[in-house]
N, C-alpha and C positions, 0 to 999 in steps of 0.2 A: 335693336329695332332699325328695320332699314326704311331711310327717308328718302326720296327722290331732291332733286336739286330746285323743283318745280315747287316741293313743299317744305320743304327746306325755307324755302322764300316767306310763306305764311308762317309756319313757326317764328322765323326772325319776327315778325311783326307781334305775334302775340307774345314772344318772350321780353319786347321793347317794350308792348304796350299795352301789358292783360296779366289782369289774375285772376281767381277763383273769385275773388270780391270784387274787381274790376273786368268784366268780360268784354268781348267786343263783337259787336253785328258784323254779318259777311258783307253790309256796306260801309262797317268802319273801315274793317280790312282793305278792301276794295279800294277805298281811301288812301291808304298808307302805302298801298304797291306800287313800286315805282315807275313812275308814268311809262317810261322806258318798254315796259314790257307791253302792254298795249293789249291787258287782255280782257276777257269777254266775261261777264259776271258770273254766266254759267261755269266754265273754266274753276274759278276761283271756287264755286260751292262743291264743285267735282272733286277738288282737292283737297278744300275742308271735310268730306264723307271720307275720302280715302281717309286721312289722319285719324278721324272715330273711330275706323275701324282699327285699325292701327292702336287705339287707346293712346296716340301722342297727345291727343285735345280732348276736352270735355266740355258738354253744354248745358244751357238753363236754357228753359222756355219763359219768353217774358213777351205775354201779349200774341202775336199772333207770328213771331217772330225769333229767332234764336239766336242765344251770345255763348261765344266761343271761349275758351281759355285753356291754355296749357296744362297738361296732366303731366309729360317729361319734362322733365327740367334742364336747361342747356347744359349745364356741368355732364348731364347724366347723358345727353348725347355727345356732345366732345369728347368724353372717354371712350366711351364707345368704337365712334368712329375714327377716332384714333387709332385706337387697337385692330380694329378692322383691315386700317387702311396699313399698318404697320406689317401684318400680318400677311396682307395680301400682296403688299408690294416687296419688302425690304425684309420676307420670313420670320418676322418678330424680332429683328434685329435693330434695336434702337441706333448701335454703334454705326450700322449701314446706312441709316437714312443721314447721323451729320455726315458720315463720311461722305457720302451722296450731295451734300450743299457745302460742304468744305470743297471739294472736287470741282465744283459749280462755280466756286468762288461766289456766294450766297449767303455766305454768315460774315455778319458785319465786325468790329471789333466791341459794340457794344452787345452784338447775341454769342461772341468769344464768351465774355465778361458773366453774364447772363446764368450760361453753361458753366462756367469756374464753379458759378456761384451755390447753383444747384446743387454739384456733384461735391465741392466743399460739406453744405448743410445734409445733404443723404450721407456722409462716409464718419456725421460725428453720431 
């Protein structure tokens, strides 16, 4: 499932601060976005409709009003998007992408350590 970076932003909040049993109004949301972005309430519901349709969110009608919550799960987009990004940049080449922040000098001695540790626990 493709997210934009714009809802990307609302997911963070409902994957922080919402479930199925705890939902949240497009004015809690609204709430939680960071002042930073400076955006306009309509905005914000434009991009909770996108996600619906999407099937990334789901809602309860409560009152005259709607609460939002997560239907994807982050784990289930981080793979995802991983693989995507893996794929679209580095041809599914996991080896490409360290080689790509080894090269960068971008992996520290503790994501060295990190990586030992992985490929140790994958190879028993």
């Amino acid at each position: 499932m493709q997210i934009s970076n714009s809802e990307k932003i609302l997911m963070d909040v409902l994957w922080m601060s919402s479930s199925k049993s705890h939902p949240l109004s497009a004015k809690q949301i609204i709430d939680r976005i960071d002042s930073k972005l400076d955006w306009h309430d309509k905005t914000v519901k434009t991009l909770l409709n996108r996600l619906l349709k999407k099937q990334a969110i789901g809602f309860c009608k409560e009152g005259r009003g709607y609460l939002y919550y997560p239907i994807l799960k982050e784990s289930e987009y981080v793979n995802e998007a991983s693989e995507h990004f893996l794929s679209r940049v580095f041809n599914g080449s996991v080896s490409s992408l360290v080689a790509s922040f080894a090269k960068q000098e971008k992996l520290t001695e503790k994501d060295l350590a990190e990586l030992k540790s992985l490929i140790n626990k994958m190879e028993k």
